[in-house]
DONUFI-214717 format. One record per atom (N, C-alpha, C): residue number from 0; atom name; x negated, y, z negated. Coordinates in steps of 0.02 Angstrom, whole numbers, padded with zeros to 5 digits. Each point is the difference from the previous one (the first is absolute). Example, Ala and Ser with C-alpha at 12.3 -4.5 7.8 and 13.67 -1.06 7.14 Angstrom:
<nodes>
+-----+------+--------+--------+--------+
!  nr ! atom !      X !      Y !      Z !
+-----+------+--------+--------+--------+
!   0 !    N ! -00660 ! -00284 ! -00390 !
!   0 !   CA !  00045 !  00059 !  00000 !
!   0 !    C ! -00045 !  00060 !  00000 !
!   1 !    N !  00018 !  00053 !  00036 !
!   1 !   CA ! -00042 !  00059 ! -00003 !
!   1 !    C !  00039 !  00055 ! -00037 !
+-----+------+--------+--------+--------+
</nodes>
This chain:
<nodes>
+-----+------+--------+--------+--------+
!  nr ! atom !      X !      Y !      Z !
+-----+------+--------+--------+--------+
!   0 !    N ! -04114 !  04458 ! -05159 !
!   0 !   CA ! -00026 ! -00007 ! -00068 !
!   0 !    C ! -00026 ! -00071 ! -00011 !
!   1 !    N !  00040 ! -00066 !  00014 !
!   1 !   CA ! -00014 ! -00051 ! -00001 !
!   1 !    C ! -00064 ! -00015 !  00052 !
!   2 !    N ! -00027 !  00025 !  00041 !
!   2 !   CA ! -00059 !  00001 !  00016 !
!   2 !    C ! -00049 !  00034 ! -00044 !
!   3 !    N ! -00007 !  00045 ! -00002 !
!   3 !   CA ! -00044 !  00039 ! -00026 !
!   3 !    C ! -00023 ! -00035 ! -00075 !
!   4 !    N !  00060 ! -00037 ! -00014 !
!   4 !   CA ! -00032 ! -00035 ! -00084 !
!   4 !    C ! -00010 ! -00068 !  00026 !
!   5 !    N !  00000 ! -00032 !  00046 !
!   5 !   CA ! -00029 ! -00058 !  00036 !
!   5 !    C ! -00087 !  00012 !  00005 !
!   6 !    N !  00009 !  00069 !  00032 !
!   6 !   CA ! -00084 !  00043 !  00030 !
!   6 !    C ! -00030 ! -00015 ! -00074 !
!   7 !    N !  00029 !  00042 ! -00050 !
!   7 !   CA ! -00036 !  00013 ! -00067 !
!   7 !    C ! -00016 ! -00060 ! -00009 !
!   8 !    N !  00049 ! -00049 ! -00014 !
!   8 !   CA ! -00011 ! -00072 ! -00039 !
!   8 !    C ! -00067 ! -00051 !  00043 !
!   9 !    N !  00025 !  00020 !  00073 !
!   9 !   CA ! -00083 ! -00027 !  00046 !
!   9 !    C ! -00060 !  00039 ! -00031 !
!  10 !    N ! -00015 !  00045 !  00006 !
!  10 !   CA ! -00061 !  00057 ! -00012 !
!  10 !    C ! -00001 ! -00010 ! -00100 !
!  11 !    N !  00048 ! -00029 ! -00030 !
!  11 !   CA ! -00020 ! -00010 ! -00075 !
!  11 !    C ! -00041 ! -00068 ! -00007 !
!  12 !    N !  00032 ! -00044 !  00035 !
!  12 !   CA ! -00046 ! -00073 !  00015 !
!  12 !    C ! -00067 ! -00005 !  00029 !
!  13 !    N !  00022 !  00052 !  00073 !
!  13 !   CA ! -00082 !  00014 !  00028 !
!  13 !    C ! -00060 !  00026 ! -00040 !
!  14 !    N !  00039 !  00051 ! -00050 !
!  14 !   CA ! -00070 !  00028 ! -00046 !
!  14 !    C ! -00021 ! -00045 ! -00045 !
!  15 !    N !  00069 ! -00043 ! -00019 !
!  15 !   CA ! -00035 ! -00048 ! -00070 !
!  15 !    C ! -00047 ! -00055 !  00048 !
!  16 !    N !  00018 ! -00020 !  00032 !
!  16 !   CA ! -00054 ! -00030 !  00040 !
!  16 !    C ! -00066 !  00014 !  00014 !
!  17 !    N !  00019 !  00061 !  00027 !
!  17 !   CA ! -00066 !  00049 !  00020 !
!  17 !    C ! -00059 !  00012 ! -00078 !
!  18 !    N !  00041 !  00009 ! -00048 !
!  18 !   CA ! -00048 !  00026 ! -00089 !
!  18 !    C ! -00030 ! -00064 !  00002 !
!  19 !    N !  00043 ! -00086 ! -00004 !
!  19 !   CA ! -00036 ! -00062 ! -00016 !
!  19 !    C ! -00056 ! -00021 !  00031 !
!  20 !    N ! -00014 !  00051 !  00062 !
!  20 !   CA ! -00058 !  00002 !  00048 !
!  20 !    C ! -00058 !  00082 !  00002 !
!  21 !    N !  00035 !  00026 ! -00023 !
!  21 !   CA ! -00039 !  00052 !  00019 !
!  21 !    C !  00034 !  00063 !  00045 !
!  22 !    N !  00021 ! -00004 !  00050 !
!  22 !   CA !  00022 !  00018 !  00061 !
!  22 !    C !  00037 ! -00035 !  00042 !
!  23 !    N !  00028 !  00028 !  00055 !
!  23 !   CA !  00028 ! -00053 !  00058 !
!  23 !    C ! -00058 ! -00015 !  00050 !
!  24 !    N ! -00053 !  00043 ! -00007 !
!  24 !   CA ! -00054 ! -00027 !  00054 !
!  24 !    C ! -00045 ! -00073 ! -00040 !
!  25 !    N ! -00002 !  00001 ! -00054 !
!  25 !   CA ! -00048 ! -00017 ! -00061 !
!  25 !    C !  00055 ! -00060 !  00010 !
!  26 !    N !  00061 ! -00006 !  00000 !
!  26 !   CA !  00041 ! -00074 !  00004 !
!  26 !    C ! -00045 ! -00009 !  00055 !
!  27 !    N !  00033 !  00009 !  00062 !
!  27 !   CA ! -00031 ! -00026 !  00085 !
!  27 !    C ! -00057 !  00010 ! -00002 !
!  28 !    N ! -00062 !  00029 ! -00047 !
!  28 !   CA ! -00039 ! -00071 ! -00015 !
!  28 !    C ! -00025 ! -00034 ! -00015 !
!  29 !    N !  00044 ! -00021 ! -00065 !
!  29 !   CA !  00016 ! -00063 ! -00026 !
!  29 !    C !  00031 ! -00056 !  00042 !
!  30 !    N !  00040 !  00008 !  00045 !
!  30 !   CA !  00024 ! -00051 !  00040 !
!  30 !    C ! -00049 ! -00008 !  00048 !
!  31 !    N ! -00044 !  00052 !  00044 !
!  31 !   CA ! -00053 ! -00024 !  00054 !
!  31 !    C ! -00040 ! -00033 ! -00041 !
!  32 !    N ! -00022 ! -00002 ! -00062 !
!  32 !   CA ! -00061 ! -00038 ! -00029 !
!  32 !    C !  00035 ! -00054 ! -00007 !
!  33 !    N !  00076 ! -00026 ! -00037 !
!  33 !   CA !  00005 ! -00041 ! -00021 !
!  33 !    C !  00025 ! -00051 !  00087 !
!  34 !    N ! -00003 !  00048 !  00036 !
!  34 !   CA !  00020 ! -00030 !  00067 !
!  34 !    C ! -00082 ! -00054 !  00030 !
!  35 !    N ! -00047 !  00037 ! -00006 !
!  35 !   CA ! -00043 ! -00041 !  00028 !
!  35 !    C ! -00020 ! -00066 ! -00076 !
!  36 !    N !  00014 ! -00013 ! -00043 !
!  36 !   CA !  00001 ! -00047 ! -00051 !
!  36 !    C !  00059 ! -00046 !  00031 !
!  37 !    N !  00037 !  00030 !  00028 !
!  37 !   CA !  00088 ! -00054 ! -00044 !
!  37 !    C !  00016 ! -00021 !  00089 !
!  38 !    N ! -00019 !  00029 !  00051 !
!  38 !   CA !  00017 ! -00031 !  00068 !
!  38 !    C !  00054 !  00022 !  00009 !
!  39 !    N !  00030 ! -00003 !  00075 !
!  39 !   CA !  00055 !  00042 !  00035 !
!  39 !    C !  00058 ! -00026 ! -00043 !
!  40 !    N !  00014 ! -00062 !  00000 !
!  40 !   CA !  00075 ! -00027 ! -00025 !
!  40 !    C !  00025 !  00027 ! -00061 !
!  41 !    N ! -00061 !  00010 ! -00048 !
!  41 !   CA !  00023 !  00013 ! -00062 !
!  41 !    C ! -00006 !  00081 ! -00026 !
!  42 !    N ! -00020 !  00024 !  00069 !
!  42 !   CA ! -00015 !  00066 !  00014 !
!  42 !    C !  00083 !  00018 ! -00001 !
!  43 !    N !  00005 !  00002 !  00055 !
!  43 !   CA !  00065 ! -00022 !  00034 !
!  43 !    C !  00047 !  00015 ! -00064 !
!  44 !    N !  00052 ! -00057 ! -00060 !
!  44 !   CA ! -00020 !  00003 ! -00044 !
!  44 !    C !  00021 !  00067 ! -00023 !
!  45 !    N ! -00082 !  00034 ! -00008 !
!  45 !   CA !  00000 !  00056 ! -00037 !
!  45 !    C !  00049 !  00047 !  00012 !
!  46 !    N ! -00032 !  00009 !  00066 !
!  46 !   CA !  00023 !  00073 !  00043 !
!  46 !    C !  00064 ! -00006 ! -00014 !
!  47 !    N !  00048 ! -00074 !  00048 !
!  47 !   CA !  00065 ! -00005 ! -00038 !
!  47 !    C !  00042 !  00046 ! -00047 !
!  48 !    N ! -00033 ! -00042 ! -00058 !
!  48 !   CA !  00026 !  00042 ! -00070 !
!  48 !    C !  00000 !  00070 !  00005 !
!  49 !    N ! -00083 !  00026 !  00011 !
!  49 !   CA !  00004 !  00083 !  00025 !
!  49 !    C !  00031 !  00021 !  00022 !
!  50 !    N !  00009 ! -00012 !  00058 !
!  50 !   CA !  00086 !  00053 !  00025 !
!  50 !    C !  00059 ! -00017 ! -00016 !
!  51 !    N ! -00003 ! -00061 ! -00028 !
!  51 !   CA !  00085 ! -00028 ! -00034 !
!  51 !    C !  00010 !  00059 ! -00056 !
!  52 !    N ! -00065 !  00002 ! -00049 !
!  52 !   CA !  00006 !  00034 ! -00057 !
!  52 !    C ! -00003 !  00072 !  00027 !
!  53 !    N ! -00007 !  00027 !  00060 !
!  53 !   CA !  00015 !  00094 !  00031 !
!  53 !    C !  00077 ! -00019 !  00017 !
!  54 !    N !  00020 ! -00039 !  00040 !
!  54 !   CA !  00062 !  00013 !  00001 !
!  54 !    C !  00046 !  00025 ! -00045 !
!  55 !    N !  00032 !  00049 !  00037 !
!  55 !   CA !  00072 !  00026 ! -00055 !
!  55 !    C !  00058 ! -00049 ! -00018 !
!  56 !    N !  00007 ! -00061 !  00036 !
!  56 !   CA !  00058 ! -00043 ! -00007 !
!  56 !    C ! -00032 ! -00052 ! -00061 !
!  57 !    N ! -00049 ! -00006 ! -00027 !
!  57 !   CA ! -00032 ! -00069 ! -00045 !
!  57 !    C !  00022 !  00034 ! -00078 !
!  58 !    N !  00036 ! -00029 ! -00007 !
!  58 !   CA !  00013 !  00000 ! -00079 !
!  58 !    C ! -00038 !  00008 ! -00061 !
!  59 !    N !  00007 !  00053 ! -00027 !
!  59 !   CA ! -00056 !  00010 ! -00060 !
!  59 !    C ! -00038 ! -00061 ! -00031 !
!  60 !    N !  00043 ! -00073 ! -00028 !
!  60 !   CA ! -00036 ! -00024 ! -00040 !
!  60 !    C ! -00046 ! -00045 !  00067 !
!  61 !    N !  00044 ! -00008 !  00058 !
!  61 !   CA ! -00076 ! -00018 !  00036 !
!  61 !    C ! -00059 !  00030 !  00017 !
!  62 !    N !  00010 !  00070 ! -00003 !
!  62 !   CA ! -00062 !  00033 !  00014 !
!  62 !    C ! -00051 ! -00009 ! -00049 !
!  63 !    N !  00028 ! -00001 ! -00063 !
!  63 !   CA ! -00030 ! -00025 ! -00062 !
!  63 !    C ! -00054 ! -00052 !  00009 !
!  64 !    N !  00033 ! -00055 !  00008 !
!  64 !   CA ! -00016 ! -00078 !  00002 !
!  64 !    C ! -00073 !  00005 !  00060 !
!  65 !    N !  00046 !  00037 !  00075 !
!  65 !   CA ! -00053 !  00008 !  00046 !
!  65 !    C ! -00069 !  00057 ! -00037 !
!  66 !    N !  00003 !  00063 ! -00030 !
!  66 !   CA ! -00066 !  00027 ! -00029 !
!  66 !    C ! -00027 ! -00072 ! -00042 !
!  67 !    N !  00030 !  00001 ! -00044 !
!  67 !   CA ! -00048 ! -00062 ! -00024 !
!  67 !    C ! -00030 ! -00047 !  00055 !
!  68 !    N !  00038 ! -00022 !  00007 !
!  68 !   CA ! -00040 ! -00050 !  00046 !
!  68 !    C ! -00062 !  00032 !  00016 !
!  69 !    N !  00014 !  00039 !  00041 !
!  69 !   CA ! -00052 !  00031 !  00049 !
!  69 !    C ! -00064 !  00011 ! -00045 !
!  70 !    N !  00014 !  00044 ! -00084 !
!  70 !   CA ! -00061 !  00011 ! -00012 !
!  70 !    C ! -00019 ! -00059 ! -00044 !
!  71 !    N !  00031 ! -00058 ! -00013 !
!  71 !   CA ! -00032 ! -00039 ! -00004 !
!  71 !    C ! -00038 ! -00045 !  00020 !
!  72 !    N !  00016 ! -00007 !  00071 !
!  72 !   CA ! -00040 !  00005 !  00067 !
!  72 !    C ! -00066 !  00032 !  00008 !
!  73 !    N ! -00007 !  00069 !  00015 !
!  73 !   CA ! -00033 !  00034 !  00019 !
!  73 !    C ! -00041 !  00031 ! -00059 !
!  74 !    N !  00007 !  00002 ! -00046 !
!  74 !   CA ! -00017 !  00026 ! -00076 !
!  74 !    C ! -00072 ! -00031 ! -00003 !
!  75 !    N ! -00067 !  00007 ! -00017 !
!  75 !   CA ! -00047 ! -00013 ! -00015 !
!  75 !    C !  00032 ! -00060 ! -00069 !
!  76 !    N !  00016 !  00034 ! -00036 !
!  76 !   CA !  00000 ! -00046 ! -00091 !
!  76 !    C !  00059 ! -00058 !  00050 !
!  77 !    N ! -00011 ! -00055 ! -00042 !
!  77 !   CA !  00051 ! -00062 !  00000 !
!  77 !    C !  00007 ! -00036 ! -00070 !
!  78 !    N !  00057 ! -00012 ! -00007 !
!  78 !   CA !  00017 ! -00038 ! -00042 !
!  78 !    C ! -00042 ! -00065 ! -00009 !
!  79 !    N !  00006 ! -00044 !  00051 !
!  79 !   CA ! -00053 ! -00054 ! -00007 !
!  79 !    C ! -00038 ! -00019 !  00052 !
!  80 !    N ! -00072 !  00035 ! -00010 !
!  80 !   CA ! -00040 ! -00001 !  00051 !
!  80 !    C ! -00016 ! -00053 !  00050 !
!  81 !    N ! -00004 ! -00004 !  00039 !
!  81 !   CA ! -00037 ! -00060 !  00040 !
!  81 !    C ! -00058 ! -00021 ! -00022 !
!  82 !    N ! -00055 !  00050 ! -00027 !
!  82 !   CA ! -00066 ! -00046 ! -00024 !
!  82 !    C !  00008 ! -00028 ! -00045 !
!  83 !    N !  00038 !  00016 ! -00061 !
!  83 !   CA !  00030 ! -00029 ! -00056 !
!  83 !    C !  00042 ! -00069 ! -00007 !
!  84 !    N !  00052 !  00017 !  00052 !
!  84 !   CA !  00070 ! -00053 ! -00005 !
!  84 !    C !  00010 ! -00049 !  00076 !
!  85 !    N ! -00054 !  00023 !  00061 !
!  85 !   CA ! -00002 ! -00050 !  00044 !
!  85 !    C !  00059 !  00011 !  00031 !
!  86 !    N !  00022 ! -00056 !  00032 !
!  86 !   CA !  00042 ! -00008 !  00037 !
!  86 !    C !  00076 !  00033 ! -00032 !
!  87 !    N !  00016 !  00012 ! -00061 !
!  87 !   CA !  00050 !  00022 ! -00036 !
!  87 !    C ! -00015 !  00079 ! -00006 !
!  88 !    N ! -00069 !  00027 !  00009 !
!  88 !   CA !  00015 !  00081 !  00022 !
!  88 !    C !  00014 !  00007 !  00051 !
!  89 !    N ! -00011 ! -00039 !  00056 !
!  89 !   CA !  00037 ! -00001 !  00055 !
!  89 !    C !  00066 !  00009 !  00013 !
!  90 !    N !  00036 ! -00059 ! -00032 !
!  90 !   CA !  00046 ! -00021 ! -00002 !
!  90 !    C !  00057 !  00052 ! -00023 !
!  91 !    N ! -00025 !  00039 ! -00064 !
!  91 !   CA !  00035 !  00058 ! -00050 !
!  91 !    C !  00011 !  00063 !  00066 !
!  92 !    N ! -00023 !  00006 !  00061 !
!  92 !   CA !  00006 !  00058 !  00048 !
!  92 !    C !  00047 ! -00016 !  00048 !
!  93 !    N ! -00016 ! -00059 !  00014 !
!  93 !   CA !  00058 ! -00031 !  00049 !
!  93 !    C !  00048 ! -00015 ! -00022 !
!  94 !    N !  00012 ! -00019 ! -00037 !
!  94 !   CA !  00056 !  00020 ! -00057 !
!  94 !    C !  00048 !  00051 !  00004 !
!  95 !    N ! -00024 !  00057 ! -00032 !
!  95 !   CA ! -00005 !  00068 ! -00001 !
!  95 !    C !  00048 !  00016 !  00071 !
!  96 !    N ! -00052 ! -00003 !  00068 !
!  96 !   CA !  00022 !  00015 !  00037 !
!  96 !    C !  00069 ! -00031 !  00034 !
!  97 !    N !  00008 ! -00055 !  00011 !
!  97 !   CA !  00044 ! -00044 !  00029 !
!  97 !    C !  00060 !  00011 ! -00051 !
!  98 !    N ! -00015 !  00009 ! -00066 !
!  98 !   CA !  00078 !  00006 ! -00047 !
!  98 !    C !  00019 !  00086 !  00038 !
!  99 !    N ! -00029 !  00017 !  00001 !
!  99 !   CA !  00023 !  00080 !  00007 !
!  99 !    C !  00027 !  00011 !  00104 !
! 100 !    N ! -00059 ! -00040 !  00027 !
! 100 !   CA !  00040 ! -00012 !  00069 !
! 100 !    C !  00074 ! -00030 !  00014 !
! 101 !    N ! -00008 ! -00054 ! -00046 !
! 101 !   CA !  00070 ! -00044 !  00023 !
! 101 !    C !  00050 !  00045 ! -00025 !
! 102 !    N !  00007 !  00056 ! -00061 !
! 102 !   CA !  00010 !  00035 ! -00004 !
! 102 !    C !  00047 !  00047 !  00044 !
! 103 !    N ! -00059 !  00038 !  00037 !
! 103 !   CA !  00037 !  00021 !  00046 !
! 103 !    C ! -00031 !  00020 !  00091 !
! 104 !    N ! -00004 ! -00084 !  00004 !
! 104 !   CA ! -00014 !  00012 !  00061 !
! 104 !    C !  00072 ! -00003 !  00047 !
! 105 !    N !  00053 !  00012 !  00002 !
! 105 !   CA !  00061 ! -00003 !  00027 !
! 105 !    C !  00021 !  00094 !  00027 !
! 106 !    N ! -00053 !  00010 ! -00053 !
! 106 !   CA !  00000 !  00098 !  00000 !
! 106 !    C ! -00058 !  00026 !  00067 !
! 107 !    N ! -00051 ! -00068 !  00022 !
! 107 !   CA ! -00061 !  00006 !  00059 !
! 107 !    C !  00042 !  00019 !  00067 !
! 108 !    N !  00010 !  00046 !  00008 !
! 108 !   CA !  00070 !  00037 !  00065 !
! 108 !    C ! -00067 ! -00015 !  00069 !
! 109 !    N !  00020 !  00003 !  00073 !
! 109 !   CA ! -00054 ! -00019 !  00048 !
! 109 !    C ! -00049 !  00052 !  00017 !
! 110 !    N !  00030 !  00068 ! -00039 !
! 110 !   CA ! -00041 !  00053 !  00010 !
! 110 !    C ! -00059 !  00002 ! -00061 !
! 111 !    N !  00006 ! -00040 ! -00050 !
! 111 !   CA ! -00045 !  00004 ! -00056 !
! 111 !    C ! -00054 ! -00065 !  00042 !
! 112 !    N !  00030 ! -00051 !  00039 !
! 112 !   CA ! -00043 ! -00056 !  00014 !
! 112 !    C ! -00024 !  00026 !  00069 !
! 113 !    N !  00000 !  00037 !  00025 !
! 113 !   CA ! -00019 !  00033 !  00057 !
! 113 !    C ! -00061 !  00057 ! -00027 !
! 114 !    N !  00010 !  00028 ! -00037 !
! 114 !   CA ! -00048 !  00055 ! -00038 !
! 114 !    C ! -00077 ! -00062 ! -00021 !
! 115 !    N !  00019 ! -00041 ! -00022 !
! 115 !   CA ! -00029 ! -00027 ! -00061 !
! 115 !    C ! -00033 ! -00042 !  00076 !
! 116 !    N !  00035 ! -00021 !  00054 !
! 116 !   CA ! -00051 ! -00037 !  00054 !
! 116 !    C ! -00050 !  00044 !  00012 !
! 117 !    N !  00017 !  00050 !  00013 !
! 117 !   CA ! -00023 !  00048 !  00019 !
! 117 !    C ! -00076 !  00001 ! -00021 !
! 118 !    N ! -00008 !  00019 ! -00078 !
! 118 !   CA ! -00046 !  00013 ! -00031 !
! 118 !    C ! -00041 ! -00070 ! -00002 !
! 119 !    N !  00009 ! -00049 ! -00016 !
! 119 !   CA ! -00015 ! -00070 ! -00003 !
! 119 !    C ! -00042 !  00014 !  00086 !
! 120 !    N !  00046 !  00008 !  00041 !
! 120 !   CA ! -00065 ! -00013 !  00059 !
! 120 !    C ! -00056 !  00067 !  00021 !
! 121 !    N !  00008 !  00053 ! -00058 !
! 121 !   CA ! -00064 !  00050 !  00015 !
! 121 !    C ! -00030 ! -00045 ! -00041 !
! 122 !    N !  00014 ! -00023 ! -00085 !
! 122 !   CA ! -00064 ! -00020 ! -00039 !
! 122 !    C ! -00030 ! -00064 !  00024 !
! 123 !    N !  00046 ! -00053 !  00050 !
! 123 !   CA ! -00022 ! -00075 ! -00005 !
! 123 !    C ! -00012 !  00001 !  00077 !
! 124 !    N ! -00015 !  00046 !  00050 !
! 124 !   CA ! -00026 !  00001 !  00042 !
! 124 !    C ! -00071 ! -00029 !  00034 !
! 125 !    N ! -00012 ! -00065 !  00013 !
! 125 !   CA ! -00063 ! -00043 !  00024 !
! 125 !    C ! -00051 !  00050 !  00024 !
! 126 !    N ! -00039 !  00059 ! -00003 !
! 126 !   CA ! -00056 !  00005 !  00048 !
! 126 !    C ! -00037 ! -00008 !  00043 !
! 127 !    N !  00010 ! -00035 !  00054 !
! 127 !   CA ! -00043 ! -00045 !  00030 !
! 127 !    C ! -00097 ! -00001 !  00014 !
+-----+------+--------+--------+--------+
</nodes>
C-alpha cells in the first residue's frame, strides 16, 4: 500500500508538472530549447531537478519548490525580463534555480547523475 501511494503521489507531481507545460513531451522541449540557450552546466542543473522531482523518495514541499523552479526557468513569461531589468533578469533565474538546487541536491542519487550524463553528452556532443 505504502508504495502504491508513493506511485500516486509521484504521477500527482508528474502531471502537475506536466499541465505547467503542456505535456511531458512539451516539458523535454522546453529543456532541449532552454538547453541550447543556458549551456551544459546549467543544463545539467535542470535535468537534476527533473528526476529529483520523479523520484518517489523527494518530499512533497520539495517537489513544489523544484516545479517552480523549473517553470520559472523554462516558462516563456518572467517576472523580470532581461531586456527590461539587465543583468538583474538574469540574476532573478539564477536565483530561482540555485535556491531550489541547494535545496535538494543531497536527493542527486549516482543513478540520477549518470542518466542526466548521459543525456548532456547526446545534446553537447562536438560534431566534427
Amino acid at each position: 500500500i505504502r508504495r502504491q501511494r508513493q506511485m500516486c503521489i509521484r504521477d500527482r507531481y508528474m502531471d502537475i508538472l506536466s499541465n505547467v507545460f503542456g505535456s511531458p513531451e512539451q516539458l523535454w522541449q522546453y529543456i532541449k530549447q532552454y538547453a541550447v540557450k543556458a549551456g551544459r552546466e546549467t543544463t545539467r542543473t535542470v535535468l537534476e531537478l527533473y528526476y529529483v522531482v520523479k523520484a518517489p523518495t523527494t518530499p512533497v514541499v520539495d517537489k513544489v519548490i523544484i516545479i517552480g523552479a523549473l517553470a520559472y526557468q523554462l516558462l516563456p513569461k518572467d517576472l523580470l525580463s532581461r531586456n527590461k531589468f539587465g543583468i538583474l533578469g538574469l540574476a532573478d533565474n539564477v536565483a530561482t534555480l540555485a535556491i531550489a538546487y541547494n535545496r535538494v541536491k543531497h536527493r542527486v542519487t549516482p543513478e540520477i547523475r549518470t542518466q542526466v550524463e548521459d543525456i548532456l553528452n547526446q545534446w553537447f556532443t562536438l560534431i566534427p
